[in-house]
C-alpha positions as CSV (number, residue, x, y, z in Angstrom):
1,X,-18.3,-73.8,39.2
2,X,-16.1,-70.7,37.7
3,X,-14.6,-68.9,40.7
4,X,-15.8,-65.0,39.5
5,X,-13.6,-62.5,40.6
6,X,-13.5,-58.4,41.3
7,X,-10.6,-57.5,39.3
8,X,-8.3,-54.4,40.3
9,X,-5.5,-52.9,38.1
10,X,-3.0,-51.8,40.2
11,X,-0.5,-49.2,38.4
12,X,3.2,-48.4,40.0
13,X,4.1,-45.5,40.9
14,X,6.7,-43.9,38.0
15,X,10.2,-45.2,38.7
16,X,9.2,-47.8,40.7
17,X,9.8,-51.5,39.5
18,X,8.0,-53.5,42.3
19,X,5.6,-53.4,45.1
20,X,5.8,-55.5,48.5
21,X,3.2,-57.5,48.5
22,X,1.7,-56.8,51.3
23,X,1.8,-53.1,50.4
24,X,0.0,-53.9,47.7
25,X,-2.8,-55.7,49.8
26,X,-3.1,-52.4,51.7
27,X,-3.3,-50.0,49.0
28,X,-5.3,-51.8,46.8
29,X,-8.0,-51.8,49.8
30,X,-8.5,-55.7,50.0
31,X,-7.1,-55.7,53.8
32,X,-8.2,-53.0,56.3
33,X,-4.2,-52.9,58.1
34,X,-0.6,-53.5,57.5
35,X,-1.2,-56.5,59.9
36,X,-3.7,-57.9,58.4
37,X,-1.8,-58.2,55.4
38,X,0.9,-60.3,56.9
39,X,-1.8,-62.8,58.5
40,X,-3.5,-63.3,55.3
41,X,-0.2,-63.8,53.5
42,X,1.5,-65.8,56.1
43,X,-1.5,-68.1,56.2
44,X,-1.4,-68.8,52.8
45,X,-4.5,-67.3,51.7
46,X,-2.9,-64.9,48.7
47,X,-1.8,-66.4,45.4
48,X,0.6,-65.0,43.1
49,X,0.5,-66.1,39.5
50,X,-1.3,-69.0,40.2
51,X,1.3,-70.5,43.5
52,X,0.6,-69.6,46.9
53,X,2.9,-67.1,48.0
54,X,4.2,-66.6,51.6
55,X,6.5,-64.1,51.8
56,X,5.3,-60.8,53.1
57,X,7.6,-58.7,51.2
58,X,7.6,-60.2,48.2
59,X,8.5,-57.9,45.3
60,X,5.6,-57.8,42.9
61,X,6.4,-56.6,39.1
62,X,4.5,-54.7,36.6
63,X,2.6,-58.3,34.7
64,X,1.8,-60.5,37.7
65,X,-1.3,-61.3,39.1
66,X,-2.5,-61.6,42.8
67,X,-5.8,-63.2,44.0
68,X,-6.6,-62.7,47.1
69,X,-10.5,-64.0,48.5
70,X,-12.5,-63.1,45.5
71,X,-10.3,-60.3,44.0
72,X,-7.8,-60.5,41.6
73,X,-5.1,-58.0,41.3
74,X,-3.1,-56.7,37.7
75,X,0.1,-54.9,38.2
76,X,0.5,-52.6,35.6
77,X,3.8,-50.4,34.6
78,X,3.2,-46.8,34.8
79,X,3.5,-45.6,31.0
């Protein structure tokens, strides 16, 4: 069965090259706190570009992709 996903594009701000990754979680609105960023990402529940990624502050760039339950998250650049 085909996992089927709510996608979100997610633009930076202009002048801005990455977002944390939790930051992201947060504004994006698929976590409800800061905190519960960090538990979702610490317990390995949030995959970037396909690998599990477990570093809260990761630095996410305009092209990557974050799935996260059943969303899936496109960072855009800011053109």
């Amino acid at each position: 069965m085909v996992q089927k996903y709510n996608k979100i594009t997610f633009t930076l701000r202009e002048g801005e090259e990455f977002i944390p990754l939790i930051a992201l979680l947060k504004a994006t609105g698929v976590v409800e706190s800061g905190s519960e960023a960090q538990e979702v990402v610490i317990a390995g529940m949030v995959r970037r570009n396909g690998e599990v990624e477990l570093r809260k502050r990761a630095k996410i760039t305009a092209g990557e992709v974050i799935v996260f339950q059943n969303f899936e998250i496109e960072v855009e650049e800011n053109v």
